[in-house]
Legacy VTK file of the C-alpha trace (Angstrom):
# vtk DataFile Version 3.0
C-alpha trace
ASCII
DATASET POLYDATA
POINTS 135 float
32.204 44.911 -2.088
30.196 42.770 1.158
31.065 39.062 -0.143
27.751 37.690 1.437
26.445 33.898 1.376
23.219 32.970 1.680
21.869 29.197 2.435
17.749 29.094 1.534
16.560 25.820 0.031
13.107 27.864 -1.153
13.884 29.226 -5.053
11.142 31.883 -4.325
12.773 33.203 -0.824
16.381 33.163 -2.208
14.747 35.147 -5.365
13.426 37.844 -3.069
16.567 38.010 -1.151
18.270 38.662 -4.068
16.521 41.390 -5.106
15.878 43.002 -2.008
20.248 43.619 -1.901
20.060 44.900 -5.451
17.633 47.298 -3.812
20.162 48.092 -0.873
22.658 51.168 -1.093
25.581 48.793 -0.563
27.526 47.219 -3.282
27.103 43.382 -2.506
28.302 40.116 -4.554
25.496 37.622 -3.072
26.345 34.000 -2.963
23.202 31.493 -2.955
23.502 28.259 -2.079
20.356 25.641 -1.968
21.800 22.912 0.494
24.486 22.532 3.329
26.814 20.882 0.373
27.139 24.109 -1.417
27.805 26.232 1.245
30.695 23.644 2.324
32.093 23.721 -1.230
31.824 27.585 -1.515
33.708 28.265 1.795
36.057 25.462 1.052
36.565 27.345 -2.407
37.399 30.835 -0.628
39.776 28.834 1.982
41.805 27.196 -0.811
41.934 30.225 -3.405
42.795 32.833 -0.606
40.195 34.799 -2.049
37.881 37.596 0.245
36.329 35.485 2.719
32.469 36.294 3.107
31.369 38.925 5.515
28.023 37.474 6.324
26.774 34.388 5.601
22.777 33.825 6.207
21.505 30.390 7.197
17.747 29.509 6.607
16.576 27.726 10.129
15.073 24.894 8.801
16.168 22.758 5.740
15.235 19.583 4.598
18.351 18.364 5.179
19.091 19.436 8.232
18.705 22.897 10.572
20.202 26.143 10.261
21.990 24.908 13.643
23.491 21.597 12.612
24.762 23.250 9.482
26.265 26.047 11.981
27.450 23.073 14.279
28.982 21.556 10.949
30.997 24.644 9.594
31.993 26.610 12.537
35.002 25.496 12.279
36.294 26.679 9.519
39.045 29.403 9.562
37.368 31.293 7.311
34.947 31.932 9.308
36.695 33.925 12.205
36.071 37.101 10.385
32.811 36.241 9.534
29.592 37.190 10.614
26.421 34.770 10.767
23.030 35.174 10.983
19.857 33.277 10.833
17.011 33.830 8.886
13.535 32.166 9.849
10.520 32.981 9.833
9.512 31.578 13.409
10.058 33.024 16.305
10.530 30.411 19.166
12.670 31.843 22.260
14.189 28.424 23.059
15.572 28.321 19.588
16.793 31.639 19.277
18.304 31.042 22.633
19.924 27.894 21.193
20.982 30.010 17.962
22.985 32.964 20.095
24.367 29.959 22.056
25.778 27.975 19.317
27.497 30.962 18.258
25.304 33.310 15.344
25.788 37.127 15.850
21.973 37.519 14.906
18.712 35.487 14.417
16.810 37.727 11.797
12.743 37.380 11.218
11.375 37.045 7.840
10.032 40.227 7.034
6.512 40.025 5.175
7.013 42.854 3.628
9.422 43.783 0.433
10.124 46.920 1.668
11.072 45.805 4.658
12.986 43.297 3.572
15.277 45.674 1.906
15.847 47.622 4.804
16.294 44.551 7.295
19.843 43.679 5.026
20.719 47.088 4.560
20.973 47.313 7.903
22.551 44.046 8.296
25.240 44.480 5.771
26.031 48.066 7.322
26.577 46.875 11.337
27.867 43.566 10.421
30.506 44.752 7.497
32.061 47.024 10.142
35.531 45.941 10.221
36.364 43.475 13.440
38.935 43.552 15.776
LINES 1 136
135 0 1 2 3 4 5 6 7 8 9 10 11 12 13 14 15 16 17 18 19 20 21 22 23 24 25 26 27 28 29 30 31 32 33 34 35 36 37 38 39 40 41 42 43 44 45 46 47 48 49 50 51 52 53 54 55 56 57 58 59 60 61 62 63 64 65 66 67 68 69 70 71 72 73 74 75 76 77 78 79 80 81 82 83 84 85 86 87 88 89 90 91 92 93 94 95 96 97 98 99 100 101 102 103 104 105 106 107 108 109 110 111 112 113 114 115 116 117 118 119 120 121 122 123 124 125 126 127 128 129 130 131 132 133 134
């Protein structure tokens, strides 16, 4: 099972995302989180119980609260984490900020797909390269 975590403040996005992996061929146990807070307690939860860390966790870009950057800036840190793949999910493409994302340390910056359809195969794919075991 791909333990993934996903941080999108929109209800309707986080929805969609939801049911696009329970379209995917890949058994997944999807963790939403709404806010920077959540995502802090949730990894903070896996730490403590020594439970599967997360293979992926997805970031929205921008927040109210803050960016998909600050909150990467905020939780990098954690052990947890070493084993983890992140990625963020936006729907803007802006070089300088997806210059700033692979320099602050995600292993993918990941366009909104339109699309359902799409959708479903953008995490498929996803959750197959990034659940390959690292080294």
């Amino acid at each position: 099972m791909v333990e993934i975590i996903l941080l999108e403040d929109n209800l309707v996005e986080a929805t969609l995302f939801e049911s696009a992996i329970e379209e995917t061929t890949i058994a997944c146990q999807l963790h939403v989180a709404h806010n920077y807070k959540l995502v802090v307690k949730q990894l903070e939860s896996w730490q403590k119980d020594n439970n599967p860390y997360p293979k992926i966790i997805v970031l929205d870009m921008y927040t109210p609260e803050m960016t998909g950057l600050e909150i990467l800036e905020k939780i990098k840190n954690y052990p947890i984490l070493e084993r983890c793949t992140i990625a963020m999910l936006t729907g803007l493409s802006d070089d300088t900020v997806i210059k700033q994302a692979y320099e602050s340390g995600i292993n993918a910056y990941l366009d909104k797909p339109i699309d359902f359809d799409d959708l479903v195969r953008m995490i498929e794919g996803m959750i197959k390269f990034f659940s390959l075991p690292k080294k």
